[in-house]
C-alpha positions as CSV (number, residue, x, y, z in Angstrom):
1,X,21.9,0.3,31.4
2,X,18.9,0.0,28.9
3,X,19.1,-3.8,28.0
4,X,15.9,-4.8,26.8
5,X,14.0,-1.9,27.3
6,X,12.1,-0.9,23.6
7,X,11.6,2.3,22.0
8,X,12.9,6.1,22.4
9,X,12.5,8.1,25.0
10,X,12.6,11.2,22.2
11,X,13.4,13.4,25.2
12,X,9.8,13.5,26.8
13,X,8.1,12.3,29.6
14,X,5.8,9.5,28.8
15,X,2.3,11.1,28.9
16,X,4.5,13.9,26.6
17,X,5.2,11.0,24.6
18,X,2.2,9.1,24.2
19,X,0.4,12.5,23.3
20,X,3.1,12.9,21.2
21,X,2.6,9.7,19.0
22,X,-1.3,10.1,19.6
23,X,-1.1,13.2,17.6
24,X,1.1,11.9,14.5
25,X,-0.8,9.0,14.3
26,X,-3.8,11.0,13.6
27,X,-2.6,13.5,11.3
28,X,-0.9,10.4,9.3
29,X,-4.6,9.1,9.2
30,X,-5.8,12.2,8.2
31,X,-3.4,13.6,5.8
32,X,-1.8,10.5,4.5
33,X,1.3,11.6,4.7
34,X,3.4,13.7,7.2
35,X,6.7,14.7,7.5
36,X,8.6,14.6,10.9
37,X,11.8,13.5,12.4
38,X,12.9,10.2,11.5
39,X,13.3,8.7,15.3
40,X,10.0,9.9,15.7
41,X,8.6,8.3,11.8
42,X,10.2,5.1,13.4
43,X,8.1,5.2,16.6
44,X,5.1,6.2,15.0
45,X,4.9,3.7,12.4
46,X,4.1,0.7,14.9
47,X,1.3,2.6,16.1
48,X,-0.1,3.3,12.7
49,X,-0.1,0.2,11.5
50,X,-1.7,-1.3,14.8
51,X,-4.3,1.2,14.0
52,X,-4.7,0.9,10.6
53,X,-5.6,-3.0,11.6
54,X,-8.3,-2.6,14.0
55,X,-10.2,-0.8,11.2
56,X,-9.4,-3.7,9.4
57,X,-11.2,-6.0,11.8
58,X,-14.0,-3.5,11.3
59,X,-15.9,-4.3,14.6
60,X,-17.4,-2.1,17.4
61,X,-14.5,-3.1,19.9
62,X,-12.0,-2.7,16.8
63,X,-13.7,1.1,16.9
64,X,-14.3,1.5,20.3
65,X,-10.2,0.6,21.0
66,X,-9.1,3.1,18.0
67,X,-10.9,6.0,19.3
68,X,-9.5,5.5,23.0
69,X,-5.9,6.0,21.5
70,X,-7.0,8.0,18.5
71,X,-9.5,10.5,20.6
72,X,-11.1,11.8,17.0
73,X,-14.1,10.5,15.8
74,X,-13.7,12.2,12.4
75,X,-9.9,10.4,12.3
76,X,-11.7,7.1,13.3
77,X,-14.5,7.3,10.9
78,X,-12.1,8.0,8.2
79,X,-10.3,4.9,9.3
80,X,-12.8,2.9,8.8
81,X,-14.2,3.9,5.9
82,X,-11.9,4.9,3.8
83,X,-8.6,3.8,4.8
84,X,-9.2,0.2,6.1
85,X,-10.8,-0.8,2.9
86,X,-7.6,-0.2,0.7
87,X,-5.6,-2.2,2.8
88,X,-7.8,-5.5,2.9
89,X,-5.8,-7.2,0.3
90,X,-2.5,-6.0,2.6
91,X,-1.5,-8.1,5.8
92,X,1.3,-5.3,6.6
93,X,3.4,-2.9,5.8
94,X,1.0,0.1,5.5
95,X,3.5,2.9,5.7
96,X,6.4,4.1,4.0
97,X,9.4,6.2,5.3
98,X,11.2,8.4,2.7
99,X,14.2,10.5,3.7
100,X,13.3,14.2,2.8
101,X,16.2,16.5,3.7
102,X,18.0,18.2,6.8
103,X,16.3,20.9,8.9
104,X,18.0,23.3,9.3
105,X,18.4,24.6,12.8
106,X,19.6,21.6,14.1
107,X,20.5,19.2,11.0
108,X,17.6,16.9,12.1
109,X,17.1,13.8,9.5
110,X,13.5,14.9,8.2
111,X,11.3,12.1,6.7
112,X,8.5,11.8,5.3
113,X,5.9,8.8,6.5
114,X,3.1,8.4,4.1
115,X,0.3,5.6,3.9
116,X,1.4,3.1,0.9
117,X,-2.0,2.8,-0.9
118,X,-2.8,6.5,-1.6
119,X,-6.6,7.5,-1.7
120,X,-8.7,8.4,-4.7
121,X,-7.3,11.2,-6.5
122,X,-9.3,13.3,-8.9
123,X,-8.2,12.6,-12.4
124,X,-7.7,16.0,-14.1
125,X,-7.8,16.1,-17.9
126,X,-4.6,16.8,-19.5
127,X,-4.4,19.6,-21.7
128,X,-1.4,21.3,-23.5
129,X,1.5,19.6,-24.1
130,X,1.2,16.9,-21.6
131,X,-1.9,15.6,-23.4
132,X,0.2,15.4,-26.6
133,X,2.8,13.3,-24.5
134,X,0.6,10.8,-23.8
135,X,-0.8,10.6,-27.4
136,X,2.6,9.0,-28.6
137,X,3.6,12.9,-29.8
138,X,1.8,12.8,-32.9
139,X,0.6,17.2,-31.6
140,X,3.9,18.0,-31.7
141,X,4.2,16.0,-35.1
142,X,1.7,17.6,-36.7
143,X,2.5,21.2,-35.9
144,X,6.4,20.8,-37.1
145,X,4.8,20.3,-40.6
């Protein structure tokens, strides 16, 4: 019996398993958004969050205890910097799961796990017809005529 014994075993030894979630965890950080299993999304998320928290807290120890489970110092600096600071106004809840599809070999639930407060995307100019979208139509107006 499993009675109060928490989290899945995923099929994996436990150094397998903590590599495992060592690895998602940084490539969440990195990317912002990944898309795995969702027993494994599930897992992951706690770690993520704990992570995304210490670079919150912002101190050496904070750092020094993110790169022993994080093992990147690019990942870590990129905590810190970047993705701590859009989260300060946040007490939790820094990921989101969204159900994606089935994989096909073996009909696996795939999800995708992606931080909530994206990062600074370049704003393109709009050209064409999506400029004239956003201009209330009056392009497409004008060129009926």
């Amino acid at each position: 019996m499993r009675h109060r014994k928490r989290g899945r075993q995923l099929g994996r030894k436990t150094k397998h398993r903590r590599a495992l979630f060592r690895n998602l965890v940084a490539s969440l950080l990195q990317h912002e958004r990944i898309e795995t299993t969702e027993a494994k999304a599930k897992e992951v998320r706690g770690f993520a969050e704990r992570m995304i928290s210490l670079g919150k807290e912002g101190t050496l120890h904070a750092r020094r205890r993110a790169l022993g489970f994080l093992r990147s110092h690019a990942v870590v600096s990129k905590l810190f910097a970047d993705v701590a600071g859009r989260f300060r106004e946040r007490s939790g809840g820094f990921t989101r799961i969204i159900k994606t599809r089935r994989r096909v070999g073996d009909a696996a639930d795939m999800v995708a796990i992606e931080l909530v407060a994206k990062g600074a995307e370049k704003a393109e100019p709009k050209t064409g017809h999506a400029a004239a979208e956003q201009a209330g139509g009056k392009a497409d107006k004008q060129t009926e005529k």
